[in-house]
C-alpha positions in Angstrom: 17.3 -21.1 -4.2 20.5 -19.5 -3.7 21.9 -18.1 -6.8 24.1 -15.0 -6.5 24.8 -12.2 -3.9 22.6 -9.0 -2.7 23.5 -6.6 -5.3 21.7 -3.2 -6.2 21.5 -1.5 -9.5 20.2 2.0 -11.0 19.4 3.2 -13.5 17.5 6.1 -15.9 13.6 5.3 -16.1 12.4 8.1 -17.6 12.5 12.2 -17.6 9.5 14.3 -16.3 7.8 17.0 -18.5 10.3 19.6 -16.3 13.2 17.6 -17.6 14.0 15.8 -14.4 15.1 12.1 -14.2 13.2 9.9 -12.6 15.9 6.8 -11.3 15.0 3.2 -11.3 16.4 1.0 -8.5 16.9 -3.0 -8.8 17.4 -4.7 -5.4 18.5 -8.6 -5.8 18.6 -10.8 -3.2 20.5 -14.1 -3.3 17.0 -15.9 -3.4 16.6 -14.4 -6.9 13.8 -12.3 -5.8 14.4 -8.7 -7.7 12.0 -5.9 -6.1 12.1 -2.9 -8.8 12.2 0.9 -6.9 11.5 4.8 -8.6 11.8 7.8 -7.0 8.6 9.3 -8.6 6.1 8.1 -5.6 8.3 6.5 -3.8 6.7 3.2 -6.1 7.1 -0.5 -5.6 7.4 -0.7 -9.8 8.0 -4.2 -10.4 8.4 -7.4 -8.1 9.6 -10.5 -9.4 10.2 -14.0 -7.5 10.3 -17.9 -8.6 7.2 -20.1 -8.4 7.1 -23.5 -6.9 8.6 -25.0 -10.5 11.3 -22.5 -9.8 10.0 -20.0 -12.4 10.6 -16.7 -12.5 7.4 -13.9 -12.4 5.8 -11.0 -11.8 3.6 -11.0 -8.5 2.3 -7.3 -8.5 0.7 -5.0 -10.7 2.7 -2.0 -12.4 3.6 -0.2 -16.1 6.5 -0.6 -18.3 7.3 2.9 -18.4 7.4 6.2 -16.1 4.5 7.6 -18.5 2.2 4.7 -17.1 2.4 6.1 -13.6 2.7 10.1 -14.2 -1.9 9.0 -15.2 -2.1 6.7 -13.4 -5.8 6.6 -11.2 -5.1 3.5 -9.5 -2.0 4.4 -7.2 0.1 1.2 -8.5 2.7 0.1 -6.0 2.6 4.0 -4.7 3.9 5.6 -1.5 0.8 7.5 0.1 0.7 10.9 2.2 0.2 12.9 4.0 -3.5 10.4 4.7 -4.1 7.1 3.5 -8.0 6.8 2.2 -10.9 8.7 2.1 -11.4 11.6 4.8 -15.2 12.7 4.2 -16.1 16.3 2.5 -12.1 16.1 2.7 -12.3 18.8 6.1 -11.5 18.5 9.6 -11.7 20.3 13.0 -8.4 20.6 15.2 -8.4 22.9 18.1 -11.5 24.7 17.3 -9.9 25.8 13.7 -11.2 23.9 10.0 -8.8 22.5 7.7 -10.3 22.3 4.1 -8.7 20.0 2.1 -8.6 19.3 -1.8 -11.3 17.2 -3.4 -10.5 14.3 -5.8 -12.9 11.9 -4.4 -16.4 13.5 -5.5 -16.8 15.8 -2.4 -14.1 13.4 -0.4 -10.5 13.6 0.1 -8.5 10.8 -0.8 -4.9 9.3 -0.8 -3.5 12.9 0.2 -5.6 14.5 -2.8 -4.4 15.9 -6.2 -0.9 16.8 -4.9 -0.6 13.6 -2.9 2.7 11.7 -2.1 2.4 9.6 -4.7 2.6 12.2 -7.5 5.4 14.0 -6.5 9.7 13.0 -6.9 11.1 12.2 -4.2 15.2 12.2 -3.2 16.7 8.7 -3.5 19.4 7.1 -1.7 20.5 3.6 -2.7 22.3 1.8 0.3 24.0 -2.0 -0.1 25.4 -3.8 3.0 26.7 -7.2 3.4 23.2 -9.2 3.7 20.7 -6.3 2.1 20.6 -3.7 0.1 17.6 -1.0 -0.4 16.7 3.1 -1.0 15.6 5.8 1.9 13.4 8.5 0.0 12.8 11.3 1.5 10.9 14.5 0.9 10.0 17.5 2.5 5.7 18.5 1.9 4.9 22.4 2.6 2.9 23.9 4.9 -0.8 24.4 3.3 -0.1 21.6 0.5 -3.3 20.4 0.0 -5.0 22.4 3.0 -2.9 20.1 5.5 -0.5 22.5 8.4 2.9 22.2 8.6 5.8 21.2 6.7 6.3 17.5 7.1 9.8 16.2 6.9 9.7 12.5 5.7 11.6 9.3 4.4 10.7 6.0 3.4 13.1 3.4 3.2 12.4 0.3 1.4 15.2 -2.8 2.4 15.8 -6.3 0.8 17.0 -8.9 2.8 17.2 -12.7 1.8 13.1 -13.3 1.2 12.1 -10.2 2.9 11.4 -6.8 1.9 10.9 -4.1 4.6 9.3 -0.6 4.5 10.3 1.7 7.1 8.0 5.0 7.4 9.7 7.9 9.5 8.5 11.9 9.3 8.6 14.9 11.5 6.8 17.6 11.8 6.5 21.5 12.7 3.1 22.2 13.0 0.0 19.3 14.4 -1.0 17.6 11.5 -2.4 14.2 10.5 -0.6 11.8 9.3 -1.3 7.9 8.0 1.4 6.7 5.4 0.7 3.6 3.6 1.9 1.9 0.5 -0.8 0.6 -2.2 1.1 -2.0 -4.0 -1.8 -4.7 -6.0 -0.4 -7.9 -5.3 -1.5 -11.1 -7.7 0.9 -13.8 -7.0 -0.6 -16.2 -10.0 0.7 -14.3 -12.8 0.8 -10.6 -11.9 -2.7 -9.0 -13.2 -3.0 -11.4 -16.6 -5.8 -12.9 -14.5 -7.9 -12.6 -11.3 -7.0 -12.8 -7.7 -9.9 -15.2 -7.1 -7.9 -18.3 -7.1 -5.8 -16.7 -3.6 -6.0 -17.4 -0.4 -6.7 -14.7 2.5 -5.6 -14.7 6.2 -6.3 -11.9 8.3 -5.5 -11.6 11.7 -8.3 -9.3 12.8 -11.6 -10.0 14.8 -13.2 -7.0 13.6 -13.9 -4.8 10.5 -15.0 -1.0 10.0 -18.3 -1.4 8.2 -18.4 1.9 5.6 -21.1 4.4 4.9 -22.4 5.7 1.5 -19.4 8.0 1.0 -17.1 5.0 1.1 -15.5 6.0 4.8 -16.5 3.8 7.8 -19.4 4.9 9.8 -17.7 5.0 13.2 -19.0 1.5 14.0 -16.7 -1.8 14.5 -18.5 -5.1 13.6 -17.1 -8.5 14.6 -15.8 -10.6 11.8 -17.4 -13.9 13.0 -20.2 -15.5 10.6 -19.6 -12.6 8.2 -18.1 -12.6 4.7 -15.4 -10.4 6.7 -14.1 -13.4 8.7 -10.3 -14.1 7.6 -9.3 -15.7 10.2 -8.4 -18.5 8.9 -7.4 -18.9 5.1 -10.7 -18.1 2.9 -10.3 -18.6 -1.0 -11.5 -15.0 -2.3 -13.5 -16.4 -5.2 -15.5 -17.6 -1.9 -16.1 -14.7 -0.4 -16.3 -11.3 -2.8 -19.8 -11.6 -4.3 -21.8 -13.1 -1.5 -24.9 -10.9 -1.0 -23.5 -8.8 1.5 -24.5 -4.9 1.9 -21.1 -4.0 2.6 -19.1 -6.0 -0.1 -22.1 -5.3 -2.8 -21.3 -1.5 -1.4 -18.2 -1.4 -2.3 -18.0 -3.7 -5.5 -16.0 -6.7 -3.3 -13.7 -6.0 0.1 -12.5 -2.4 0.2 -12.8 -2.2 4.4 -10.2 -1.5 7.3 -9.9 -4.6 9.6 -8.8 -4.2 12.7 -5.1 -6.0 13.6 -5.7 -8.5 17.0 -1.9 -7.9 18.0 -0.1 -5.0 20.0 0.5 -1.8 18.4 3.9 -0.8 17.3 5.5 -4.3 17.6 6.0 -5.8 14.6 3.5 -8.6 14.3 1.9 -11.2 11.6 -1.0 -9.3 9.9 -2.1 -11.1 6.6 -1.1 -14.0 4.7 -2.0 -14.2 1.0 -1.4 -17.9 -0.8 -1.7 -19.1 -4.3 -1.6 -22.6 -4.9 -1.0 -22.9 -8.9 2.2 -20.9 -8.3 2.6 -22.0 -4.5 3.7 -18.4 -3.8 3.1 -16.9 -0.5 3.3 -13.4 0.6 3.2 -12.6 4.7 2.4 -9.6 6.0 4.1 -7.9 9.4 3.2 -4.5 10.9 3.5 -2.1 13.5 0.2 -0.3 12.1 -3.0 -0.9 13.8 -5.1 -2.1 10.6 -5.2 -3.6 7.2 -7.0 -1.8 4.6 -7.8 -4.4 1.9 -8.8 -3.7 -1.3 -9.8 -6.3 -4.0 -9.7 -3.7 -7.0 -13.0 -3.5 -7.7 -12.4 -0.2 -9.6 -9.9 -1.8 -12.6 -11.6 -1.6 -15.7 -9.3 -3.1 -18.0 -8.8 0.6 -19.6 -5.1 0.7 -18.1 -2.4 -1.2 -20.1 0.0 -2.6 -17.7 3.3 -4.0 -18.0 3.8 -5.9 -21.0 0.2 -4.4 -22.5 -1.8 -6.2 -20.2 -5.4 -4.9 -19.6 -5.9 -4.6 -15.4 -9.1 -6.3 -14.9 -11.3 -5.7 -12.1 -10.2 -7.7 -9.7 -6.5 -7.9 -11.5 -4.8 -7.7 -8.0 -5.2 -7.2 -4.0 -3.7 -4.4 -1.8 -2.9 -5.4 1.7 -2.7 -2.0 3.2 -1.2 -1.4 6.5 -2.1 1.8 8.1 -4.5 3.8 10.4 -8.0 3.9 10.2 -9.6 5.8 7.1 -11.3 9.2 7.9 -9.4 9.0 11.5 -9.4 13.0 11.7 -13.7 12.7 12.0 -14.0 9.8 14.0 -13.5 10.4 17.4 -13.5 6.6 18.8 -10.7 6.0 16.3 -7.1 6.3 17.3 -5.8 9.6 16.7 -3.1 10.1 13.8 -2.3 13.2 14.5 1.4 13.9 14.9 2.8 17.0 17.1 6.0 18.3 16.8 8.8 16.7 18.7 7.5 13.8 18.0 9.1 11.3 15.4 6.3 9.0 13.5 7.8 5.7 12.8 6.3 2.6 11.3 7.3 -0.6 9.9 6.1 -3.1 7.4 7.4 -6.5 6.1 6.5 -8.2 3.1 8.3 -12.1 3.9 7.7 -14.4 0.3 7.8 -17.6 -0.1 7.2 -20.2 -2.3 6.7 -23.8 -2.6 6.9 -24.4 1.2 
């Protein structure tokens, strides 16, 4: 469906309690898929894209107005920083020295705590070419924000091209730090949160998963997939797989575990597809990052009122994380995600949609 040019609009979506604006940016691709951009989190707001009867709908999870996401628990469509998940009793040991970081997870760090990337406003700056159009945010996190060293120079820029919507993660910093930048979008390609994600499909290409502890971080073992309710490899229906009587998945209220990508790090290769066949929508996932946190969200409650007043449900939507391992900084057989200075981080992830194929 070809039905008009790239084109890129902004706009006011709402003022903060300091009195700054917080801009919302439409990106349009001639496919008529319209991906919805803000500046407070770096958020994914709103993504909308035809069905297999060529009609037009919501496939993620988000609020109709900036007040939604300024309490907002459940990180909708946010950027995350300076570390992605949980790091346990939120410290770590670098050269001998402890780093105490916030707690918002019980005694456990999570998301990049209190003050985390996704609660902070970040510079915009919208960008069109001839065949895309898309924002770089960027934003610059002190030294001893949250307990983490260094002052972390970063951008994120988010691209639209034809069916494909690209996230490009960059940072620097000036002091060793970890870093493991994500972004925790809740897809639900049915009918965007009004019901389940049961009815999807799941592909993952991984051939192992981190099994987690008690304190909801993995326990430093990796378990094969095969004859497990972890095994995506090839397309499982989720309504399949997210109540069998599993320790881990009753653990965790459904999937809420780290699998392990199969393909070389730091190329760009096929991580995850998720498929809906009422609405014949696809989504496919590409990466650079070594593993796909997926999270069924087991923790909606139906206490949030998304967009258009619709109760999240448990189970309302699915995040296909890409990232590093949780809890990295205490695991020594993980890989490291420490940065040093001199040293530019750079990742890349694509979502490529389809429908009706």
């Amino acid at each position: 469906m070809m039905d008009g040019q790239q084109r890129l609009t902004t706009s006011v979506f709402g003022t903060l309690p300091d009195g700054k604006e917080v801009h919302r940016f439409v990106l349009t691709s001639p496919y008529g898929i319209e991906v919805s951009l803000c500046n407070w989190g770096a958020t994914v707001l709103q993504i909308q894209m035809p069905d297999c009867n060529q009609e037009m709908g919501d496939v993620v999870l988000g609020y109709d107005s900036l007040e939604g996401y300024l309490h907002d628990p459940f990180y909708l469509g946010a950027t995350i920083g300076r570390v992605a998940g949980r790091i346990k009793e939120a410290r770590f040991w670098k050269s001998g020295k402890r780093y105490q970081l916030g707690r918002n997870a019980g005694l456990h760090h999570l998301h990049g705590g209190e003050k985390g990337w996704s609660r902070i406003l970040w510079d915009a700056y919208p960008f069109e070419t001839n065949h895309s159009s898309g924002v770089v945010f960027r934003y610059i996190c002190k030294d001893g924000t949250e307990g983490y060293p260094g002052n972390v120079t970063t951008s994120v820029r988010y691209t639209l091209c034809g069916k494909t919507l690209q996230i490009h993660y960059e940072a620097t910093t000036d002091q060793e730090t970890p870093l493991n930048l994500t972004n925790h979008t809740y897809f639900n390609l049915k009918d965007g949160g009004k019901t389940g994600i049961e009815s999807h499909k799941l592909f993952i290409r991984a051939s192992h998963y981190l099994p987690m502890s008690e304190a909801y971080v993995p326990d430093g073992s990796f378990l094969p997939v095969y004859n497990t309710p972890f095994d995506f490899m090839k397309p499982r229906k989720l309504a399949k797989k997210m109540d069998l009587p599993d320790p881990q998945l009753q653990r965790a209220g459904g999937l809420d575990h780290c699998f392990i990508l199969e393909e070389e790090p730091y190329v760009p290769c096929m991580a995850a597809t998720l498929r809906e066949k009422t609405s014949g929508r696809s989504l496919d996932v590409f990466t650079t990052y070594p593993a796909v946190q997926c999270y069924s969200g087991n923790f909606l409650d139906g206490s949030q009122k998304g967009r258009g007043g619709t109760p999240y449900i448990r189970r309302a939507g699915i995040c296909l994380e890409t990232q590093y391992f949780p809890d990295s900084p205490n695991q020594p057989l993980f890989p490291s995600i420490f940065l040093l200075p001199g040293v530019v981080y750079q990742h890349q992830t694509f979502w490529r949609f389809s429908w009706g194929e």
